[in-house]
DSSP file (Angstrom, degrees, kcal/mol; ACC not computed):
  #  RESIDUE AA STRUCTURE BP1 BP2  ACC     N-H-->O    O-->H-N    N-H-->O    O-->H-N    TCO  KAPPA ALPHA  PHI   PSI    X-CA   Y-CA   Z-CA
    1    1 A X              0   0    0      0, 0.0     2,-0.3     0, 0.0     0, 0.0   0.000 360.0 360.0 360.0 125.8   55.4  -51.4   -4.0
    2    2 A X        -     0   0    0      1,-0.0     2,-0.2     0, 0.0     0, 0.0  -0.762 360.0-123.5-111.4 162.5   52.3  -52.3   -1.7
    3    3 A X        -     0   0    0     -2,-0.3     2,-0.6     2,-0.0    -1,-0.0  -0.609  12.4-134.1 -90.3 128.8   48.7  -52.0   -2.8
    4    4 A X    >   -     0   0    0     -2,-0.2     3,-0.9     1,-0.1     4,-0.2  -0.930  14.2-164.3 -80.9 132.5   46.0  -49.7   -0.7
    5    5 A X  G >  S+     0   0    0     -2,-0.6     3,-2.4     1,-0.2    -1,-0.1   0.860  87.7  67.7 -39.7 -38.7   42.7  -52.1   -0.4
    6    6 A X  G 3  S+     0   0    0      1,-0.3    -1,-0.2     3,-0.0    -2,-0.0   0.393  86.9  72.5 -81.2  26.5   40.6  -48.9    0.6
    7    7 A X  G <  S+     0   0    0     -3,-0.9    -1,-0.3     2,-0.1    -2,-0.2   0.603  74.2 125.5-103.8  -4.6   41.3  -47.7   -3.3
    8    8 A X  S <  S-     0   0    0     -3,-2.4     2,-0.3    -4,-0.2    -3,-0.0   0.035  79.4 -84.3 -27.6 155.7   38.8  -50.5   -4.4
    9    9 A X    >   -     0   0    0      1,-0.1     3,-2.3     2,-0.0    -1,-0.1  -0.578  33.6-135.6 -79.6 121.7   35.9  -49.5   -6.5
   10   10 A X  T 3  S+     0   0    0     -2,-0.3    -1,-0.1     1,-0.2    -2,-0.1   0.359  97.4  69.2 -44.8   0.8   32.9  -48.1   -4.3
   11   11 A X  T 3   +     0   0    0      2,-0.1    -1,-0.2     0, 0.0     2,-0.2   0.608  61.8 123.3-100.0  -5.7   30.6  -50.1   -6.3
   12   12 A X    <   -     0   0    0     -3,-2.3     2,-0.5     1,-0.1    -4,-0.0  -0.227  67.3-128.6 -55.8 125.4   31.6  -53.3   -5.2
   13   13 A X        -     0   0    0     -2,-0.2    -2,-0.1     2,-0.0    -1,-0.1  -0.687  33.8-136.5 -71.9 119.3   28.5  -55.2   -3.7
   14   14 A X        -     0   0    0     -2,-0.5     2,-0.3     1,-0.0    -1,-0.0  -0.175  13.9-137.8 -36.1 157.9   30.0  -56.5    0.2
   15   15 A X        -     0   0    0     -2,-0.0     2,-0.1     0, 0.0    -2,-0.0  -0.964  15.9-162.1-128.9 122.6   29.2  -59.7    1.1
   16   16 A X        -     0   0    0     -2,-0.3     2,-0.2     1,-0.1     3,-0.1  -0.473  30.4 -99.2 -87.1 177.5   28.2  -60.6    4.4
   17   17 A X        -     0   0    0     -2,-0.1    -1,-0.1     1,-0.1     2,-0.1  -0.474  49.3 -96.7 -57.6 143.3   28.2  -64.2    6.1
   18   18 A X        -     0   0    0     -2,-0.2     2,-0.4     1,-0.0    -1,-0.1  -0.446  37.4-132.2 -59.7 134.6   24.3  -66.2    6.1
   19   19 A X        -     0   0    0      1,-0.1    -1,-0.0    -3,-0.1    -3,-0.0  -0.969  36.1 -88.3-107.9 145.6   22.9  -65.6    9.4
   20   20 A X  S    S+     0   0    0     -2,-0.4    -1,-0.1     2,-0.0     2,-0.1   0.147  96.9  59.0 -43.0 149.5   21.4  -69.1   11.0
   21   21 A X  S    S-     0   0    0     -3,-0.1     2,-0.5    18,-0.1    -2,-0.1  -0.256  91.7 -57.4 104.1-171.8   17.4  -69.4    9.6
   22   22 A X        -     0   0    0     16,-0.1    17,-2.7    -2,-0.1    18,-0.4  -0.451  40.5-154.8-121.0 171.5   16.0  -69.5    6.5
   23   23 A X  E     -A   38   0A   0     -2,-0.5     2,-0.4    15,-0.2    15,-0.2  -0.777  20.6-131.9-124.7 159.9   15.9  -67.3    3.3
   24   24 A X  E     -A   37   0A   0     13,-2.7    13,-2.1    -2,-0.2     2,-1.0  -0.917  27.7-140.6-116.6 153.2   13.8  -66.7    0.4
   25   25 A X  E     +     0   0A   0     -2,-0.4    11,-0.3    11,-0.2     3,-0.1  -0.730  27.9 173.8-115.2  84.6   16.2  -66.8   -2.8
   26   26 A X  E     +     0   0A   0     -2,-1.0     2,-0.3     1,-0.2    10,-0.2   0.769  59.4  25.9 -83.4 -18.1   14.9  -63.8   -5.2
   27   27 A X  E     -A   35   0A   0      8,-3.1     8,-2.2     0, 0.0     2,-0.5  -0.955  61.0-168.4-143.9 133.8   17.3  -63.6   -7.9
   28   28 A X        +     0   0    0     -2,-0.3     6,-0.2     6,-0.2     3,-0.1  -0.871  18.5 159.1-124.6 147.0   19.6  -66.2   -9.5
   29   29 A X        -     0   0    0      1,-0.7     2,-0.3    -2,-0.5    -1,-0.2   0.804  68.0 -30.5-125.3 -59.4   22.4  -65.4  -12.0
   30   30 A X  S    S-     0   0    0      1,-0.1    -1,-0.7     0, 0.0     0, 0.0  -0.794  71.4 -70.8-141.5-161.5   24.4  -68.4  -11.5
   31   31 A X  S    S+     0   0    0     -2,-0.3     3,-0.1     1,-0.2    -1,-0.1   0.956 135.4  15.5 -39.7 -74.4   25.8  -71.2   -9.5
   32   32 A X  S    S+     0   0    0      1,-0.1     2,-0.8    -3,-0.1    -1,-0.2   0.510 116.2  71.2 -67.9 -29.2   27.8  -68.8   -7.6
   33   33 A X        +     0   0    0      2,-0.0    -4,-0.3    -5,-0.0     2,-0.3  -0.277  68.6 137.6-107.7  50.4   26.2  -65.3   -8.5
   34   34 A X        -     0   0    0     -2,-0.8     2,-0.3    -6,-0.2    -6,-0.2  -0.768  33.6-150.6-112.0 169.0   22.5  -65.6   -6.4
   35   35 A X  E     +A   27   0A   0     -8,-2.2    -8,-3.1    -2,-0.3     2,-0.2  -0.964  22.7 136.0-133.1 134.8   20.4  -62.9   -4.1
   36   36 A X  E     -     0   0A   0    -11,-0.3     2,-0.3    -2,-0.3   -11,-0.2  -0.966  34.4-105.8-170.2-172.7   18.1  -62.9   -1.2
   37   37 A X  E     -A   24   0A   0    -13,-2.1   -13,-2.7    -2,-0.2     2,-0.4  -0.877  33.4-105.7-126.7 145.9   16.5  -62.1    1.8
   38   38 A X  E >   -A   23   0A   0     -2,-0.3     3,-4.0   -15,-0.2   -15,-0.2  -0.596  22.2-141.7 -67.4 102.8   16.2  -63.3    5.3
   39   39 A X  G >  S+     0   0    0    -17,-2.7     3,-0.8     1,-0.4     4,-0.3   0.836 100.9  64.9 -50.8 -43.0   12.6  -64.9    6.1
   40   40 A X  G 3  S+     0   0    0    -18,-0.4    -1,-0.4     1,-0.3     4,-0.1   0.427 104.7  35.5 -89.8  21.2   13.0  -63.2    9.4
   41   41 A X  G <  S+     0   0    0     -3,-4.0    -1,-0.3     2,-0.1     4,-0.1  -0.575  73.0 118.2-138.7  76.8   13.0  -59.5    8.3
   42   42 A X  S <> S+     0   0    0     -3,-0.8     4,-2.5     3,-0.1     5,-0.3   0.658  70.0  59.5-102.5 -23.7   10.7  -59.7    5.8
   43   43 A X  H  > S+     0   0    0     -4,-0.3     4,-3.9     2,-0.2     5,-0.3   0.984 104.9  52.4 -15.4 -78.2    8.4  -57.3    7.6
   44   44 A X  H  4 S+     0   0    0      1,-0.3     4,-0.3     2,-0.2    -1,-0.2   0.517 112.4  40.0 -69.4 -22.8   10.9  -55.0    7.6
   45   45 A X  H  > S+     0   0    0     -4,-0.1     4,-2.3     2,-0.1    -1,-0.3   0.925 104.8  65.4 -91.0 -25.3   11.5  -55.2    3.9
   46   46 A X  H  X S+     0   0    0     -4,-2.5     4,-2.7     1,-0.3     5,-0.3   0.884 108.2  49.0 -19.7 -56.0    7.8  -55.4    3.0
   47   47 A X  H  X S+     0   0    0     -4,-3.9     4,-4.1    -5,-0.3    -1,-0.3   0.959 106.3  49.7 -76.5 -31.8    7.9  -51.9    4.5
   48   48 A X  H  > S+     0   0    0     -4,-0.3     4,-1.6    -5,-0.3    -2,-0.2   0.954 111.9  46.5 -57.7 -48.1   10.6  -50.6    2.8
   49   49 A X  H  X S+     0   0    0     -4,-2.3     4,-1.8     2,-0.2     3,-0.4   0.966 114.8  49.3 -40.3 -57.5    9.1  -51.8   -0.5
   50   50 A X  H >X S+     0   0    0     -4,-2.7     4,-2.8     1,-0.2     3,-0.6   0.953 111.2  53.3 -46.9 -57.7    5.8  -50.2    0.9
   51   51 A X  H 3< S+     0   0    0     -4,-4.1    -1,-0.2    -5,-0.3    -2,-0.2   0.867 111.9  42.7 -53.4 -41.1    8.2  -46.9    1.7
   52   52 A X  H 3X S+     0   0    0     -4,-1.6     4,-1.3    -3,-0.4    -1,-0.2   0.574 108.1  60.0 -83.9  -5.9    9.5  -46.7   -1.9
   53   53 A X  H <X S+     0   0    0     -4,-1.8     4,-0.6    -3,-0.6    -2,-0.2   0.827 104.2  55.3 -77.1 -35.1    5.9  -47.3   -3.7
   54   54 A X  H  X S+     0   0    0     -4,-2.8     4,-0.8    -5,-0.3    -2,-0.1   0.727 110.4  35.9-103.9  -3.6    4.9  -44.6   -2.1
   55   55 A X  H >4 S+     0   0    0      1,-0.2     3,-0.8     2,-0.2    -1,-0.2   0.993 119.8  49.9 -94.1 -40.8    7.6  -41.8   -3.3
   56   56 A X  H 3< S+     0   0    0     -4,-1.3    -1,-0.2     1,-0.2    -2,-0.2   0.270 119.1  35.5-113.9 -16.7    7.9  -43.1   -6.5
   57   57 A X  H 3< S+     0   0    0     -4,-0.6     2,-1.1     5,-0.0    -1,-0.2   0.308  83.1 120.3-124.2  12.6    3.9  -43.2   -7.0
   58   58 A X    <<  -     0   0    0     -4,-0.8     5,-0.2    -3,-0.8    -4,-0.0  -0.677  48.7-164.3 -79.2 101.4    3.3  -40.1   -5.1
   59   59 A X  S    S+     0   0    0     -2,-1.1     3,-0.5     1,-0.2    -1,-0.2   0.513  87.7  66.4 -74.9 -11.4    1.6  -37.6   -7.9
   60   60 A X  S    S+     0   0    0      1,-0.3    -1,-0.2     3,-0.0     2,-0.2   0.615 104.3  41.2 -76.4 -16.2    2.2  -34.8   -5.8
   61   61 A X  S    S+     0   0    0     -6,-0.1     2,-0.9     0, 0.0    -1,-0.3  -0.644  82.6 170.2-122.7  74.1    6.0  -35.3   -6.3
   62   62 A X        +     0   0    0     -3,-0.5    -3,-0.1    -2,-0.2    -6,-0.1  -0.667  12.2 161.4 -50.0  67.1    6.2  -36.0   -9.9
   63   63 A X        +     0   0    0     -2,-0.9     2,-0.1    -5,-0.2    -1,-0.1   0.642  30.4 103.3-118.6  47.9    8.9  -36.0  -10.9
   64   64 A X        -     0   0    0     -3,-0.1     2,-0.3     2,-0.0    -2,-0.0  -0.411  49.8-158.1 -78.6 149.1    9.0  -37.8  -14.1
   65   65 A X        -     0   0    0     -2,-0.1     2,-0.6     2,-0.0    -2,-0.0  -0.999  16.8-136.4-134.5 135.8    9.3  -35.9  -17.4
   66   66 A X        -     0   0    0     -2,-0.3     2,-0.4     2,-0.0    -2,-0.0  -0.766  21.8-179.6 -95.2  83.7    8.6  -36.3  -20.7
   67   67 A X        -     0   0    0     -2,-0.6     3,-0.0     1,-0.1    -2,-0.0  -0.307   6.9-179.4-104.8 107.0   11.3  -34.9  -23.3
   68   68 A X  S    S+     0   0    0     -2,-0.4     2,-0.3     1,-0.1    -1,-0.1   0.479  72.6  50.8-127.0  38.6   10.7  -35.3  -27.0
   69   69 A X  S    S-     0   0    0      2,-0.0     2,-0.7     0, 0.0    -2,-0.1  -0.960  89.1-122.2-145.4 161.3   13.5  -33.9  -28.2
   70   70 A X        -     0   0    0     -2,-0.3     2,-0.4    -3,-0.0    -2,-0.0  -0.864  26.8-165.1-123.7 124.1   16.9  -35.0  -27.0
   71   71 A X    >   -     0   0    0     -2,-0.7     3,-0.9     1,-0.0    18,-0.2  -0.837  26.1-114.5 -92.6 132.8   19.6  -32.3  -25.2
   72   72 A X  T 3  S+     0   0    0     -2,-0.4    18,-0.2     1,-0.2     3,-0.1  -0.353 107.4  20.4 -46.7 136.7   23.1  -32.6  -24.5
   73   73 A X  T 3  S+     0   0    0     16,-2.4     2,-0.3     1,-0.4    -1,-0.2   0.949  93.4 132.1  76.3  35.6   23.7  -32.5  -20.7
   74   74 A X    <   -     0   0    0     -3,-0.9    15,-3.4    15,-0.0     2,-0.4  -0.913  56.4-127.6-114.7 149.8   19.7  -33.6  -19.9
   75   75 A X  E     +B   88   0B   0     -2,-0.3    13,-0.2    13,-0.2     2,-0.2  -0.832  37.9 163.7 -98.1 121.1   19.4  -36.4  -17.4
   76   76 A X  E     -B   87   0B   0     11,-3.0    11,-2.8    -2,-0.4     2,-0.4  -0.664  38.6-124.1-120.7 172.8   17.1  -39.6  -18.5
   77   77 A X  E     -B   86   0B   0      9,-0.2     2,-0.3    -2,-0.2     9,-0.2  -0.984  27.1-166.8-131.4 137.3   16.5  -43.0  -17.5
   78   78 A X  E     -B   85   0B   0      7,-3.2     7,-0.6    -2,-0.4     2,-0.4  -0.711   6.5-154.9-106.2 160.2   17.2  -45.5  -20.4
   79   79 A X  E     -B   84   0B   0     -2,-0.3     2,-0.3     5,-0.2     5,-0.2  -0.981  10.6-176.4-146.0 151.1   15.9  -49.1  -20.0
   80   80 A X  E >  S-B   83   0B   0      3,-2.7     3,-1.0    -2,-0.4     2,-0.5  -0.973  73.5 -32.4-139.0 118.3   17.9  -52.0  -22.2
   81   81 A X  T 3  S-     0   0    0     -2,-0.3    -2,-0.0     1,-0.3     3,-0.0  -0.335 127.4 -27.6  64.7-117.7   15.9  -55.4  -21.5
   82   82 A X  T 3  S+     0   0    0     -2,-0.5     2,-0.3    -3,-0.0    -1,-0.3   0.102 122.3  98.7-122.9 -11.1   14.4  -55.6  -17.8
   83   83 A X  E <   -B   80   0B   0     -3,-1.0    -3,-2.7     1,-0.1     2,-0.4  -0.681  58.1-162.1 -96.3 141.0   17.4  -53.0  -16.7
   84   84 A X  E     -B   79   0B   0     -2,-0.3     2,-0.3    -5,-0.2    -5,-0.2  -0.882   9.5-163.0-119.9 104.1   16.8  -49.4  -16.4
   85   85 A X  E     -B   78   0B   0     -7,-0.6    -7,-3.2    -2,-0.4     2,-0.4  -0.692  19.3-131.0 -94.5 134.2   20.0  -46.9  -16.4
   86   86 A X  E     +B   77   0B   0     -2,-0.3     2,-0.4    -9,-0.2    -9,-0.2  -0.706  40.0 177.7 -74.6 143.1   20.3  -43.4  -15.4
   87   87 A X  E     -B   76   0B   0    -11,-2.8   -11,-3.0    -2,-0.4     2,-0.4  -0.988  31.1-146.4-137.8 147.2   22.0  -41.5  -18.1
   88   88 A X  E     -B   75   0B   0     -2,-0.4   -13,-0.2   -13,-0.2   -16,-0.1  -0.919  32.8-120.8 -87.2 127.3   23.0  -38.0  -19.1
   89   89 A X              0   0    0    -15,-3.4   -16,-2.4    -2,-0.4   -19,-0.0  -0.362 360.0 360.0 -57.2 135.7   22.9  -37.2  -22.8
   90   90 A X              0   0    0    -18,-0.2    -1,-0.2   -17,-0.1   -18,-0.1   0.357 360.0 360.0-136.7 360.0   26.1  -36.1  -24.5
């Protein structure tokens, strides 16, 4: 019996190879398990951050809601710790 590869779980983070120059090291989990970004496009995430403060604080598109009773089959955001999950009630 052979195995497909392409049924792997779509949530699996790729890894690429370091490109040559140097990086700033934003989150560390372990030895093995750390994240960052390339000194030489930090521009170009600086704007991207910039791009997602501004949908996300944009009061003309609100679209956060405040629910103070809880429905099956309403969609929330929970936060556990520093992590924040989207959830549906059931």
């Amino acid at each position: 019996t052979s195995t497909d590869s392409s049924s792997s779980s779509s949530s699996e983070i790729q890894t690429l190879p370091p490109q040559d120059g140097y990086y700033t090291i934003t989150h560390v989990y372990s030895a093995i398990e750390f994240y960052g970004h390339s000194q030489g496009r930090e521009k170009e995430l600086d704007a991207f951050y910039k791009h997602l403060e501004d949908i996300y604080n944009n009061n003309t598109n609100d679209q956060s809601l405040s629910v103070h009773f809880f429905m099956e089959g309403i969609p929330c955001v929970i936060q556990q710790g520093d992590k924040y999950h989207r959830v549906i009630i059931k």
